[in-house]
Gaussian input, Z-matrix of N, CA and C with variables (Angstrom, degrees):
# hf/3-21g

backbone

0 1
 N
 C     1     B1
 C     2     B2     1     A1
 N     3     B3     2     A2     1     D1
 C     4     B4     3     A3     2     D2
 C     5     B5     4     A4     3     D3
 N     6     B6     5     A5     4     D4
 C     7     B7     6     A6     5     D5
 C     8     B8     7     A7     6     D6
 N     9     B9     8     A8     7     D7
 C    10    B10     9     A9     8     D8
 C    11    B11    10    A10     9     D9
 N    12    B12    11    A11    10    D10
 C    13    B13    12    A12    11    D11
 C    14    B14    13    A13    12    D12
 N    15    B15    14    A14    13    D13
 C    16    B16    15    A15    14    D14
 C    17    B17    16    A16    15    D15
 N    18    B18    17    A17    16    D16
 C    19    B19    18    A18    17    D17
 C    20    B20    19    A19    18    D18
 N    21    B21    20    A20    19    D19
 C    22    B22    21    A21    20    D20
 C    23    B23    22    A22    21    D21
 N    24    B24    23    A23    22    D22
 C    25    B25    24    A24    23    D23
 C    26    B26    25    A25    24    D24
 N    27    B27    26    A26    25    D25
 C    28    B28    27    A27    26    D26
 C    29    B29    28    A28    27    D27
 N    30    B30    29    A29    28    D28
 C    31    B31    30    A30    29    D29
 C    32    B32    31    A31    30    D30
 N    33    B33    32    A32    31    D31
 C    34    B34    33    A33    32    D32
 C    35    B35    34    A34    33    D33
 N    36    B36    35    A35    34    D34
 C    37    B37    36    A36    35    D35
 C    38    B38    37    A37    36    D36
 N    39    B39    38    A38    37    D37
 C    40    B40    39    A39    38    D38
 C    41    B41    40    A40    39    D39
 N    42    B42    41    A41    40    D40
 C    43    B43    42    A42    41    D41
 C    44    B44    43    A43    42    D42
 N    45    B45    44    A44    43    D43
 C    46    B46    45    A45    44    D44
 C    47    B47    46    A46    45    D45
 N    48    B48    47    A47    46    D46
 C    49    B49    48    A48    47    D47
 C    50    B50    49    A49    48    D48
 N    51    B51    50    A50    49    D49
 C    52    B52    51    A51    50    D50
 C    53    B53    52    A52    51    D51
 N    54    B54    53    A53    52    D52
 C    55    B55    54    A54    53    D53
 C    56    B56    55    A55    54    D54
 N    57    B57    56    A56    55    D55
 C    58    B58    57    A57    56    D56
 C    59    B59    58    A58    57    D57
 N    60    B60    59    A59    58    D58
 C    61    B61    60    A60    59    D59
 C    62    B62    61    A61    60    D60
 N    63    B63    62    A62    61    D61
 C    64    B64    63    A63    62    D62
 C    65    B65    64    A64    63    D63
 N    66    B66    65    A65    64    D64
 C    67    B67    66    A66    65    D65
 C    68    B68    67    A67    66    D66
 N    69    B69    68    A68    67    D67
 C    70    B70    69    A69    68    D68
 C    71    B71    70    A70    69    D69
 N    72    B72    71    A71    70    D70
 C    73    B73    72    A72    71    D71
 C    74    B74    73    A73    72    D72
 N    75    B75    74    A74    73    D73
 C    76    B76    75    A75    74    D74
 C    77    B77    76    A76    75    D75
 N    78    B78    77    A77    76    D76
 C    79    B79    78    A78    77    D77
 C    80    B80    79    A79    78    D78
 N    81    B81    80    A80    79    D79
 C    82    B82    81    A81    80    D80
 C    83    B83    82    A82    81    D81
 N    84    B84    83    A83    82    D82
 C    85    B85    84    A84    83    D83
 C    86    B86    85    A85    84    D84
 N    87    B87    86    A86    85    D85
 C    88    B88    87    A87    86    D86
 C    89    B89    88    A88    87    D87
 N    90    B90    89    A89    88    D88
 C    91    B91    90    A90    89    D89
 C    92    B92    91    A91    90    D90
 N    93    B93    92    A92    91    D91
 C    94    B94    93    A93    92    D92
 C    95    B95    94    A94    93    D93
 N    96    B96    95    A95    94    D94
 C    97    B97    96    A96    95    D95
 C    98    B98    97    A97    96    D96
 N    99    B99    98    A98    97    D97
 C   100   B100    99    A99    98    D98
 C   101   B101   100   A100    99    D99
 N   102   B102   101   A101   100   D100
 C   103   B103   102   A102   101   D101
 C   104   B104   103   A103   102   D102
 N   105   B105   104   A104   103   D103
 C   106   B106   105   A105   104   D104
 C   107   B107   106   A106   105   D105
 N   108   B108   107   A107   106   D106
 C   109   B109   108   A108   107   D107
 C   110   B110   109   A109   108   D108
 N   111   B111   110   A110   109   D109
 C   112   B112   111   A111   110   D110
 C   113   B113   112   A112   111   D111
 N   114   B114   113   A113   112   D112
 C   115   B115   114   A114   113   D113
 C   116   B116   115   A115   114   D114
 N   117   B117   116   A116   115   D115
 C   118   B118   117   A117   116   D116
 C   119   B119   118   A118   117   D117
 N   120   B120   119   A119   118   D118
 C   121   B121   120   A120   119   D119
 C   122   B122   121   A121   120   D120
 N   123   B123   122   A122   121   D121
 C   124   B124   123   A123   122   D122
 C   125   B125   124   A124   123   D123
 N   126   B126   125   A125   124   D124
 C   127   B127   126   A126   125   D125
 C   128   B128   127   A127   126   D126
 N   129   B129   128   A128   127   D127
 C   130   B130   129   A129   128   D128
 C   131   B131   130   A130   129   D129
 N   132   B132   131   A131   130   D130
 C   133   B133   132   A132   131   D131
 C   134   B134   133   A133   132   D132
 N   135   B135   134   A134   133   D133
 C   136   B136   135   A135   134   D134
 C   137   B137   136   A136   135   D135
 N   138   B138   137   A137   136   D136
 C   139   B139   138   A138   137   D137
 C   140   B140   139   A139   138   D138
 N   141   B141   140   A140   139   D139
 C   142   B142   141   A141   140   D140
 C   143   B143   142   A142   141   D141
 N   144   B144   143   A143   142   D142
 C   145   B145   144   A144   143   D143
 C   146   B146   145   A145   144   D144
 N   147   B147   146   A146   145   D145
 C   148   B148   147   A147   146   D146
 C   149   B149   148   A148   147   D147
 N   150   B150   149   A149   148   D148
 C   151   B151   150   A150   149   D149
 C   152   B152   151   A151   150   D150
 N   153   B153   152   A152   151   D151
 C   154   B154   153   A153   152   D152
 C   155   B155   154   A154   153   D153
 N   156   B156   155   A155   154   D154
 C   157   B157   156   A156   155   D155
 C   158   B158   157   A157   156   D156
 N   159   B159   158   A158   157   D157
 C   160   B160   159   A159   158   D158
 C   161   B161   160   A160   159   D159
 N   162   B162   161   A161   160   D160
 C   163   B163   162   A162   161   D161
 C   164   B164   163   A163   162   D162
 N   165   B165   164   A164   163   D163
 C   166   B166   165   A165   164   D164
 C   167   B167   166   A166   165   D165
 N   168   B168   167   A167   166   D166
 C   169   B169   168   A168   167   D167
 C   170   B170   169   A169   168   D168
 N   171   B171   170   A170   169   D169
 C   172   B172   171   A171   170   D170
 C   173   B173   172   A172   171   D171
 N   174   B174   173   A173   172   D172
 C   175   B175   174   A174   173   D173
 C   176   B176   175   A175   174   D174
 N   177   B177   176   A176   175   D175
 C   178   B178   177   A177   176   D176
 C   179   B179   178   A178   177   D177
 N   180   B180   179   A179   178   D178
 C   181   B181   180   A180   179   D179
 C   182   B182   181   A181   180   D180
 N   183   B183   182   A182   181   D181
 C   184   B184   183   A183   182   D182
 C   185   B185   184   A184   183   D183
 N   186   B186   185   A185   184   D184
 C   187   B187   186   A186   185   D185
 C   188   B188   187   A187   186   D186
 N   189   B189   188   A188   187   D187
 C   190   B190   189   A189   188   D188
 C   191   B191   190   A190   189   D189
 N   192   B192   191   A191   190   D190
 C   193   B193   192   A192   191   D191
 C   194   B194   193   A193   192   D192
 N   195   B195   194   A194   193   D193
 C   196   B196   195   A195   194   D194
 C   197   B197   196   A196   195   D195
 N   198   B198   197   A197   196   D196
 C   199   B199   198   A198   197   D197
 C   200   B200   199   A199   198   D198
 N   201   B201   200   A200   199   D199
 C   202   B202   201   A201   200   D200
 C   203   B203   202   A202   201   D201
 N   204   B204   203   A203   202   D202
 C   205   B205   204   A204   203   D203
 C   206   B206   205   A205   204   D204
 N   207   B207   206   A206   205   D205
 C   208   B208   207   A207   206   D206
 C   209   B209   208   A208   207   D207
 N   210   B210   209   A209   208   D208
 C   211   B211   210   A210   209   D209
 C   212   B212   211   A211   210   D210
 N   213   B213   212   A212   211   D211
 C   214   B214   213   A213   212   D212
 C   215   B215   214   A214   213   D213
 N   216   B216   215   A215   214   D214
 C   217   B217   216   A216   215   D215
 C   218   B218   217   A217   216   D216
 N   219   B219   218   A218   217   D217
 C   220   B220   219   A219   218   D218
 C   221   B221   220   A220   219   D219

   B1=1.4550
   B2=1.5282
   B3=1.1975
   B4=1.5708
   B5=1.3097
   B6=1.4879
   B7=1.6457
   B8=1.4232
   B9=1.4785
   B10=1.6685
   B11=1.4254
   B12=1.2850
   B13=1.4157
   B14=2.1055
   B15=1.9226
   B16=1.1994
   B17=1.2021
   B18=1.0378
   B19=1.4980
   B20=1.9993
   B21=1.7418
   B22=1.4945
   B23=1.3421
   B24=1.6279
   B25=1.4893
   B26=1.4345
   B27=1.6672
   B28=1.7266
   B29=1.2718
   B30=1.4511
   B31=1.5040
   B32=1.7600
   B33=1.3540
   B34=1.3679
   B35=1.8535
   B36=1.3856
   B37=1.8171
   B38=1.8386
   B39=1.3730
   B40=1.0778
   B41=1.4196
   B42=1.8338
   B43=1.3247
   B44=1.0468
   B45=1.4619
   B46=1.8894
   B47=1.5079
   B48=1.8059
   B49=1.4275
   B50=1.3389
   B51=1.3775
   B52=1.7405
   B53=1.6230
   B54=1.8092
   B55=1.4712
   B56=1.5567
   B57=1.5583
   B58=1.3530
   B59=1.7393
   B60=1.3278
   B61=1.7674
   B62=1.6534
   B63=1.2841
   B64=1.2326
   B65=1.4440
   B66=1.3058
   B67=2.2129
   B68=1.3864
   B69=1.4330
   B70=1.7054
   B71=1.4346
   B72=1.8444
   B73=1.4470
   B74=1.6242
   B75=1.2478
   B76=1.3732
   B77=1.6845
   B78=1.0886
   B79=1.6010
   B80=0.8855
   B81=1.6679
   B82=1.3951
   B83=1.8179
   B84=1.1167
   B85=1.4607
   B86=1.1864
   B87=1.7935
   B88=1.2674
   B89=1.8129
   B90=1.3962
   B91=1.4452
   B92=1.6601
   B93=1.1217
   B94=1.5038
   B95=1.2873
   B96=1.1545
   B97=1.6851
   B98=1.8395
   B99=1.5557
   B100=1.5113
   B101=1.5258
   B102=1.1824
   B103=2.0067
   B104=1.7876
   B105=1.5004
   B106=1.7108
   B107=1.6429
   B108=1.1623
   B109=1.0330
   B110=1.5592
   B111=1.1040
   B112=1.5053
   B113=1.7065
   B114=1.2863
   B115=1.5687
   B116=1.6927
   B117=1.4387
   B118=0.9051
   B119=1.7381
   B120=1.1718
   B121=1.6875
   B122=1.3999
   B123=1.7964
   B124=1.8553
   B125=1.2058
   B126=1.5711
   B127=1.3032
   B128=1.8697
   B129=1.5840
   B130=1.1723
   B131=1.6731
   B132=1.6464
   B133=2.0754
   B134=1.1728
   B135=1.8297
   B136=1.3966
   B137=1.6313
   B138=1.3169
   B139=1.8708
   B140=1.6326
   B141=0.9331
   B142=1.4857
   B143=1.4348
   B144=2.0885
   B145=1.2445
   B146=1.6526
   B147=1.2155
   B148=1.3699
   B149=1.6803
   B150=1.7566
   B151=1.8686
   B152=1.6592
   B153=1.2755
   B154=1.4816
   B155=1.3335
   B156=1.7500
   B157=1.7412
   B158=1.9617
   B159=1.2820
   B160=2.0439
   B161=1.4522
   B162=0.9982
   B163=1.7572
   B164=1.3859
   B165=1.6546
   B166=1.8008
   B167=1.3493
   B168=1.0980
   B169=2.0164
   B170=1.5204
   B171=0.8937
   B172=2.0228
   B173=1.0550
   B174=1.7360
   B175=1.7010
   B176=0.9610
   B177=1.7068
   B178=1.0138
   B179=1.6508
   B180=1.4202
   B181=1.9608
   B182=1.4316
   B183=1.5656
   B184=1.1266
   B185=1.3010
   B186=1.2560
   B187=1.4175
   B188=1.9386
   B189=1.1714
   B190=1.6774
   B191=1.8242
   B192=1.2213
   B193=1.6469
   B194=1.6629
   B195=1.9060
   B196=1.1309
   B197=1.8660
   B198=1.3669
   B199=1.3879
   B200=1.5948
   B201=1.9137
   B202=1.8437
   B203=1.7589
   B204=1.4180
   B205=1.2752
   B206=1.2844
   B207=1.3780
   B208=1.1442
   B209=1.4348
   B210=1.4290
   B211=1.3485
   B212=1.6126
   B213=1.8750
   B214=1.6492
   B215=1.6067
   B216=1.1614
   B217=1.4533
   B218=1.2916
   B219=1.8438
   B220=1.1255
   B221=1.4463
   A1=109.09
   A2=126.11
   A3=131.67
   A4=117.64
   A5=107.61
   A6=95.40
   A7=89.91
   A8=101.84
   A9=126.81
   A10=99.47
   A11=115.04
   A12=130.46
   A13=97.15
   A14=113.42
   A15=95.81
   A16=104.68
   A17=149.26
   A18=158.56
   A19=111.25
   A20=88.58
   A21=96.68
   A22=103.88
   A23=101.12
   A24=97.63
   A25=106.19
   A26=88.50
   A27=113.25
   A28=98.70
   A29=109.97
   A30=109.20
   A31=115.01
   A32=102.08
   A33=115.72
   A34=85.00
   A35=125.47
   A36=88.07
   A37=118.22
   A38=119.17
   A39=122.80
   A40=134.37
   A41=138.66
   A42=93.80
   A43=120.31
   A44=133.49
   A45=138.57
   A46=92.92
   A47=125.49
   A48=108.02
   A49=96.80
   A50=100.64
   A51=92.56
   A52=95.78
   A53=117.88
   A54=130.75
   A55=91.67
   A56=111.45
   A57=120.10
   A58=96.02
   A59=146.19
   A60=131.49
   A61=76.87
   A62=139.02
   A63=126.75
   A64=110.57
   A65=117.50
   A66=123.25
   A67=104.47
   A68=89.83
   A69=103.25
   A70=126.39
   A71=92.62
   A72=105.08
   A73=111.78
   A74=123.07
   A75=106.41
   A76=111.65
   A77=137.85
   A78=141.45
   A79=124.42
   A80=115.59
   A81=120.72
   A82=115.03
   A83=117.20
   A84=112.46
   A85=133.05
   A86=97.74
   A87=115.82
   A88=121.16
   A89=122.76
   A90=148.85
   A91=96.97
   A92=108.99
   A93=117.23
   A94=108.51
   A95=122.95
   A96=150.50
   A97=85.00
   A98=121.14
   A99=123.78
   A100=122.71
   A101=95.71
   A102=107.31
   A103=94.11
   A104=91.92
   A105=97.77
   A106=121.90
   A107=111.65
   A108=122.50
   A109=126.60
   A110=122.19
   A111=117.05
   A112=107.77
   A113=110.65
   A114=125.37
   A115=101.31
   A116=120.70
   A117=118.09
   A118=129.29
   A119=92.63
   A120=99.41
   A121=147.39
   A122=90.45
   A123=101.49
   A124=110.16
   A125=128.76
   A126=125.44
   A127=111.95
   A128=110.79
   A129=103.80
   A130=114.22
   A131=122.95
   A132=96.98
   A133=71.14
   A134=104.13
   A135=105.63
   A136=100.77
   A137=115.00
   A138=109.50
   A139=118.56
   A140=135.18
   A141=119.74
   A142=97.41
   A143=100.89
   A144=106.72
   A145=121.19
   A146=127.01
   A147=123.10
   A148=118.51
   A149=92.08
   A150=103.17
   A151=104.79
   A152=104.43
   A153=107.37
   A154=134.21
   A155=96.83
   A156=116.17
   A157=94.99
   A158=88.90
   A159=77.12
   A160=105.64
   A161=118.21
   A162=136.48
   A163=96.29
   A164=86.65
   A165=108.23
   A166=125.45
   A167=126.92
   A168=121.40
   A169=92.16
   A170=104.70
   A171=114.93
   A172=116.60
   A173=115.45
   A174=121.38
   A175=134.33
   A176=131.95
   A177=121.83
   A178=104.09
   A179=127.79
   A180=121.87
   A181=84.75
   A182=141.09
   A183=135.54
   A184=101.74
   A185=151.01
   A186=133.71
   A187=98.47
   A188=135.56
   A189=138.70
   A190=89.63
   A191=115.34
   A192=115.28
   A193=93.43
   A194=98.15
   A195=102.90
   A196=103.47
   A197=104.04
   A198=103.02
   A199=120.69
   A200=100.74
   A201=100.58
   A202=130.31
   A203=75.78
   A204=106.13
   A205=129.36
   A206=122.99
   A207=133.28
   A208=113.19
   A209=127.04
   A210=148.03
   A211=104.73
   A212=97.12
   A213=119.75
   A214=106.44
   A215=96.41
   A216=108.56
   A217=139.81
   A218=103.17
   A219=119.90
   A220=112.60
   D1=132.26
   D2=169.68
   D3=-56.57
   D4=166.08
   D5=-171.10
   D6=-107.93
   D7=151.86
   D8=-166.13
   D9=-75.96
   D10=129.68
   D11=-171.62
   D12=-78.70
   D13=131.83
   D14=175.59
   D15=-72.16
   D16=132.31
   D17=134.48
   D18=-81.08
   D19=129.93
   D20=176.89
   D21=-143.90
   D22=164.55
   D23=-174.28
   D24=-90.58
   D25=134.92
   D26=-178.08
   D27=144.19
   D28=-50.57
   D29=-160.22
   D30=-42.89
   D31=148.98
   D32=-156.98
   D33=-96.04
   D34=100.17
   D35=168.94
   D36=-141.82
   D37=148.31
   D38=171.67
   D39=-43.22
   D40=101.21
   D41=162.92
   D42=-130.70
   D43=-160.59
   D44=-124.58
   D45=-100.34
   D46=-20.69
   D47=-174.55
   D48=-124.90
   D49=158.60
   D50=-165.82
   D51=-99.88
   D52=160.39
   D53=177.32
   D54=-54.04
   D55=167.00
   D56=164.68
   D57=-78.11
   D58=14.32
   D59=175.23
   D60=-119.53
   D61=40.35
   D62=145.51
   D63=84.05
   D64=-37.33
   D65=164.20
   D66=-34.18
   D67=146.47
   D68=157.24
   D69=-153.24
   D70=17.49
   D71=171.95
   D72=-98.95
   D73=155.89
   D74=175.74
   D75=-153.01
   D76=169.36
   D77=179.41
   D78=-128.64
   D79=100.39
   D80=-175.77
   D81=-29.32
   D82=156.91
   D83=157.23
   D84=-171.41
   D85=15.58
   D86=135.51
   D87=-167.36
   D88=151.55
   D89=-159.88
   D90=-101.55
   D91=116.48
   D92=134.32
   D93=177.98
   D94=-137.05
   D95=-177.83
   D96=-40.89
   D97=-90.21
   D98=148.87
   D99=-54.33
   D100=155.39
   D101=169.61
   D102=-125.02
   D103=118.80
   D104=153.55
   D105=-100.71
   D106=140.68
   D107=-177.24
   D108=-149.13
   D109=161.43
   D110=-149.30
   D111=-137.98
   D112=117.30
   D113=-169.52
   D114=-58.50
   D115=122.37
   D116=177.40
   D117=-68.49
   D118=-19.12
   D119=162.86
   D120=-69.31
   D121=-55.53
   D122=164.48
   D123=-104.49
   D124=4.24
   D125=175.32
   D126=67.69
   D127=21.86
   D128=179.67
   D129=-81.82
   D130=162.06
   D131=-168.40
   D132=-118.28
   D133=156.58
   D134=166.91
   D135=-143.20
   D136=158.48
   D137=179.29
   D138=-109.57
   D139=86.74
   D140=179.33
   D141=-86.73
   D142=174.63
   D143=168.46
   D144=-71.57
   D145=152.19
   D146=178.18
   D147=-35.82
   D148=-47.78
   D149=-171.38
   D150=-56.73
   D151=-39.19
   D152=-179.82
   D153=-57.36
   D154=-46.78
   D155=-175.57
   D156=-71.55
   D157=-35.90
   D158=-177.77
   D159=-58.00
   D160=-59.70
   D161=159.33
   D162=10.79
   D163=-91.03
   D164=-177.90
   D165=-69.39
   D166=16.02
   D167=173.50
   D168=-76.29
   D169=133.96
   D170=150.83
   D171=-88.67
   D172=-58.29
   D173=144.61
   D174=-164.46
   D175=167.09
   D176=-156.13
   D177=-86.23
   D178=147.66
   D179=-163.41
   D180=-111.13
   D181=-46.70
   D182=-145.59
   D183=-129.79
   D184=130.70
   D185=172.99
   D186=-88.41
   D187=-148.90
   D188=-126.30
   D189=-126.38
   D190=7.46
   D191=-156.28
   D192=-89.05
   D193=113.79
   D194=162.00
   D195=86.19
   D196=20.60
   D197=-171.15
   D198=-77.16
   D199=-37.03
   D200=158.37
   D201=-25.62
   D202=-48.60
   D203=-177.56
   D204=-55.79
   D205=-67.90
   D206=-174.88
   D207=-93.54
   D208=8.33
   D209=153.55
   D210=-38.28
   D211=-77.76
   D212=-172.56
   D213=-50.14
   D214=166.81
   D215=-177.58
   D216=55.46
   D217=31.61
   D218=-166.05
   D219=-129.64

């Protein structure tokens, strides 16, 4: 079995199929059982299972630094 990628919310990350509005960056914005995360382009959120979203990263752009943070005010 592969080792489970940490994923946290904030992380900025790439993946392998692109949204139907053409994005393929996205921002975690939430961890568990599922990860939701939200296309940085049309702002649509979507939840897959964890096994899946690891699946799909190509890569990670931002690692978790300062992610409280830059969460708010959005």
């Amino acid at each position: 079995m592969p080792e489970c990628i940490p994923i946290k919310v904030g992380m900025t990350v790439q993946l392998r199929k692109k949204h139907p509005c053409g994005g393929d960056l996205w921002t975690v914005t939430y961890v568990g059982a599922d990860i939701a995360a939200v296309c940085m382009r049309c702002r649509r959120r979507v939840m897959l299972p964890r096994e899946e979203f690891e699946r799909r990263i190509r890569k990670v752009l931002s690692p978790d630094e300062d992610a409280s943070v830059r969460g708010k005010g959005q």
